[in-house]
Structures are given as structure tokens and as C-alpha cells.
N, C-alpha and C positions, 0 to 999 in steps of 0.2 A: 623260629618254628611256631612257638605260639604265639606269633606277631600273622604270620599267614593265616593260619586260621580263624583267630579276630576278623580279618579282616573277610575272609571267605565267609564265614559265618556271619559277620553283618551285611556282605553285600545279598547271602542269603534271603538273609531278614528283612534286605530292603527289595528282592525281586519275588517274597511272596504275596506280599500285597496286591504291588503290581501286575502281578499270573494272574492272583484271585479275582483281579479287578477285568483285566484281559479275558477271563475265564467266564464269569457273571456275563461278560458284552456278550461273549460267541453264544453262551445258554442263552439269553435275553433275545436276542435276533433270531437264535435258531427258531425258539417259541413264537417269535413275531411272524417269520412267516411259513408254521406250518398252520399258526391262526390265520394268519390272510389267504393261505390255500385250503383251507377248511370251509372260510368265508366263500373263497370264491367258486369252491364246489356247491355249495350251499345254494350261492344263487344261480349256478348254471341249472341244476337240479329243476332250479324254483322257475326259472326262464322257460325249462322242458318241458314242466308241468301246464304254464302256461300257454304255451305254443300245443300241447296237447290239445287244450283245455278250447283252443280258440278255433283249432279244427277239428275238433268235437261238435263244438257249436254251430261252425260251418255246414259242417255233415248234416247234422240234427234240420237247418234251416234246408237244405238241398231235399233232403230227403222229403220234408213239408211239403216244398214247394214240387217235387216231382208228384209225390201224392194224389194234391192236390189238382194238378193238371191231368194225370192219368184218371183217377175216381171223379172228378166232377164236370173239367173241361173235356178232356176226350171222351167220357160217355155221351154229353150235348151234345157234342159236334158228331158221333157216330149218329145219334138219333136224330138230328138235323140231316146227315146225309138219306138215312132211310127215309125220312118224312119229305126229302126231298125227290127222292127214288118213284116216290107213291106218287107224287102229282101227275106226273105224267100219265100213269093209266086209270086217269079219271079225267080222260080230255071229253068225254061225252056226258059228265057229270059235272055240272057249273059246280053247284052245292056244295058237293062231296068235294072237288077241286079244292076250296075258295075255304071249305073245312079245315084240310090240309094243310091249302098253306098259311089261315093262320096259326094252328100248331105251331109249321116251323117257326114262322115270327118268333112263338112266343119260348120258345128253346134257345135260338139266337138271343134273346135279349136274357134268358137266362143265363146263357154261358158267360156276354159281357159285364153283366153285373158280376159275376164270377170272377173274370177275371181283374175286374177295379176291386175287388175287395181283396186278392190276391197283394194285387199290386201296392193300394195301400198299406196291405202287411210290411209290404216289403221297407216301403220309405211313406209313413204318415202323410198325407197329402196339408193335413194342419200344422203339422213340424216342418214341412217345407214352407208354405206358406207365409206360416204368420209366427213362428216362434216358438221354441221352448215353455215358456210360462204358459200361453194358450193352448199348445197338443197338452199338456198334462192337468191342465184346467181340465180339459174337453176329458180329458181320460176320466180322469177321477168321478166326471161329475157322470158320462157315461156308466163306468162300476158302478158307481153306486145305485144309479137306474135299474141295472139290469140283475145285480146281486142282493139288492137290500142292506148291504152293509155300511154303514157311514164310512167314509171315503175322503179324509178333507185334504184341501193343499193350501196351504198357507205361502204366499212370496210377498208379501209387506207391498211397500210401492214398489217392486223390481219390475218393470216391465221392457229393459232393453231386450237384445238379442245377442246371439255370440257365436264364435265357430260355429261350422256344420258339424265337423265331427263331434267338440262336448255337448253339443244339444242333443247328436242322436244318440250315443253313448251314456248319456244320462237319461234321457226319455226310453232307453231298452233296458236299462237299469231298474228302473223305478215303477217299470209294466213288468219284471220278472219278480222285482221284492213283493207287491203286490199280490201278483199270481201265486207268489210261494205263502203269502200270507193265508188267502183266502181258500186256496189247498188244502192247504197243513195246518195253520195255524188254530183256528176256529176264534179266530178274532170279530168282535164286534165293533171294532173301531181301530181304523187303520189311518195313520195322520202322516203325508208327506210334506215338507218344509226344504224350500231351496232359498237360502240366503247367497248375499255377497257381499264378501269380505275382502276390502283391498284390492288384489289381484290373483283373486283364486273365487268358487262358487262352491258352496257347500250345501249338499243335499242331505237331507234326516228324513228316514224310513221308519216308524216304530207302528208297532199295534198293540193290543192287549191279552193278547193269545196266549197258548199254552208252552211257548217257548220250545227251544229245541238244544239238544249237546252238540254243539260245535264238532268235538273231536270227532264223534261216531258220524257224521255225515262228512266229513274231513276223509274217512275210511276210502281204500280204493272200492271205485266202480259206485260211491256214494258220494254225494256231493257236488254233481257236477255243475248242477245250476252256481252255486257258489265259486267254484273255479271259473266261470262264463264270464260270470260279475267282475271276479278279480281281473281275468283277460284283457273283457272290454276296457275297464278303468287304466290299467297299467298302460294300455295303447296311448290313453290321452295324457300318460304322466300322472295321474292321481292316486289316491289309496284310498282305503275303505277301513272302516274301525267295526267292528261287531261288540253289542253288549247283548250277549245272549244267555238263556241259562234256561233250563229244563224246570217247566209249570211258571214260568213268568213270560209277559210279553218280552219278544225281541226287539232293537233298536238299530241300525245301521247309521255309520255318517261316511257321506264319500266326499272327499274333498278333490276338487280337478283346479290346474293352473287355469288362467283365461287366457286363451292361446291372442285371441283378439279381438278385441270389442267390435261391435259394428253399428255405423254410428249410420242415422235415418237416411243418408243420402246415397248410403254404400247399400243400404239394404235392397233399395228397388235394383241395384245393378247386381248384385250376389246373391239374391234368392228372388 
């Protein structure tokens, strides 16, 4: 009898290990993946806000460009149609006529310059052109023309070219860092830098302004320009860093993969 229970009592002793050890695996896994579905709510969440965040931006440009066709184009074109109306009943007036029309003329050529500045919003006529490193030459040196504020861009000898999408992705990028600088910021010197590195392009945004708190424009219904950024970049695979902080200048670095280089002889056939 007390040969049985030895023997029960050590097989015990040797099956609590074993449980505890069976026991630790089932906790350890179970932990494993209510953290991998934490994670992966996390990022659906973060994909949501994006996809918010991108037809937010959508909106925001529709909305611009409806605006801007209804307030500038369709007012031309309605006073082009009246200025057009009127010549007719000055057919016994050369003067008056010949007045008129060039009025209209000069409405018509008001509204197409309108609408080439429209369309340049839409897609830079120098980004299509001639390249990334020249539209943001041209931008910068532009701002700082028309704002007074030093404005520099620094790219070493970089002067290839590269997808369509990270050049326009980085060149809306770096017109909203910009914008949000000279807004808010109250910077006297705003300095962009696009390097390359390997196989990826790194852009740096900083000024010397009054800085801002991340979280509090992070808040809903604030911050949306910042979600845009993230949007756009995430499209082309890249991220962004912020070194921000409240009474200092802010900093940005976004780094994008090179989807593909475009080498002088593909350029005349691709752009």
C-alpha cells in the first residue's frame, strides 16, 4: 500500500512540472495572441483613420476646386456671356461695339489664366516637367519672394528623377509642412533637405518657430493637416518622424522607398 502511493505521489511530482510547464505554454500563447489582436485592431483603427484622413483631403481639394470654378470661372464666363449679349445691340455703334468686345476678350483671357492656375494646383506643371528637385527649387525660391521669409532647399548634387507618385507625394508634402509653418509657426527660417540614401529618399522639414504639441492637434477634428501628411506618405510606403515640442522650432523627416529610379532616356518617354 505504501508502495502505491510512492509511486502515485512521485508520478505526481513528476506530472506537476510537466502541467506547470503545459500551463505557462496555454498562458504564454493565450497572451500572444490577444497581443497580436490588440495589435491588429490597433492598426485597422490606424488604416480607418487614414482612409478618413485621405478622403478628408479629397473633400477638402473637391471642395477648392468646385469653389473655385463656381466664384471665379463661372462668374467670367456668365459676364462673358452678358458682354457677349450686349454686342449685338450696338450694331450701329462701331466704337461702342469694338468697346465691348474687347471687354469680352479681356474676361476670356481672364478666366483661362484661371483656369491654368487652377490646373497647375492640381498637378505642378514643373513637377511634371522637369522633376522633383526643380518644382521645389521653384517653390521655395517662389515663398520666399512672395513672403519674405528665408525659405532654403538644400539637395547636394541630387539631381536625378524618380516615380511620379513619390515626387508628387513629397512635393504636397513639403507645400503643406511649409504652409503650416508660415501659418502657425511664426518662423523666420524654414529649411527643406531631400537626401538619398541607398534605396529609399529622405526629406527634412524644420524651421525655428514657436513649435507646437503634437497630442493637442492629434485631438479629434484637430490635426487634420497632419493625418493628410501621414495619408499621403503611407500611400507611397514611407513614414514620417516628428520632433516637435511647444516654444521650439519643429522638425519633420519622411522617409519614402524609391519605387524606381528613372534613368535620362526613360524620362523623355515617362514624363
Amino acid at each position: 500500500m505504501n508502495e502505491a502511493k510512492i509511486i502515485i505521489l512521485g508520478t505526481a511530482a513528476m506530472l506537476l512540472p510537466t502541467s506547470a510547464i503545459i500551463l505557462f505554454i496555454i498562458i504564454y500563447y493565450r497572451r500572444q495572441r490577444i497581443e497580436r489582436e490588440k495589435l491588429e485592431r490597433i492598426e485597422e483603427q490606424h488604416r480607418e483613420q487614414m482612409l478618413e484622413a485621405s478622403v478628408a483631403s479629397q473633400e477638402n481639394v473637391r471642395r477648392q476646386i468646385g469653389g473655385d470654378l463656381h466664384d471665379e470661372i463661372g462668374t467670367l464666363l456668365s459676364a462673358t456671356r452678358m458682354s457677349l449679349s450686349q454686342i449685338n445691340k450696338y450694331k450701329d455703334n462701331p466704337a461702342k461695339q469694338e468697346n465691348l468686345f474687347n471687354q469680352t476678350q479681356d474676361l476670356l483671357n481672364e478666366a483661362l489664366n484661371n483656369v491654368r492656375r487652377i490646373s497647375k494646383e492640381l498637378m505642378p506643371s514643373t513637377l511634371d516637367e522637369f522633376g522633383l528637385i526643380i518644382a521645389l527649387k521653384d517653390f521655395t525660391q517662389k515663398m520666399t519672394e512672395h513672403t519674405g521669409i528665408t525659405i532654403c532647399f538644400n539637395h547636394g548634387e541630387l539631381s536625378e528623377r524618380f516615380d511620379k507618385k513619390v515626387e508628387l507625394a513629397l512635393y504636397r508634402t513639403t507645400q503643406e509642412l511649409v504652409n503650416n509653418a508660415l501659418k502657425h509657426a511664426q518662423a523666420s527660417i524654414i529649411n527643406t533637405t531631400l537626401i538619398k540614401d541607398v534605396d529609399k529618399l529622405i526629406l527634412q522639414v524644420s524651421d525655428n518657430g514657436i513649435g507646437f504639441d503634437l497630442e493637442e492637434v492629434n485631438k479629434p477634428n484637430r490635426g487634420i493637416g497632419i493625418k493628410n501628411i501621414e495619408s499621403r506618405i503611407s500611400v507611397i510606403k514611407g513614414h514620417i518622424k516628428f520632433d516637435v515640442e511647444k516654444g521650439r522650432g519643429a522638425s519633420f523627416e519622411i522617409t519614402v522607398p524609391i519605387l524606381n529610379d528613372v534613368s535620362p532616356s526613360e524620362q523623355l518617354i515617362n514624363y
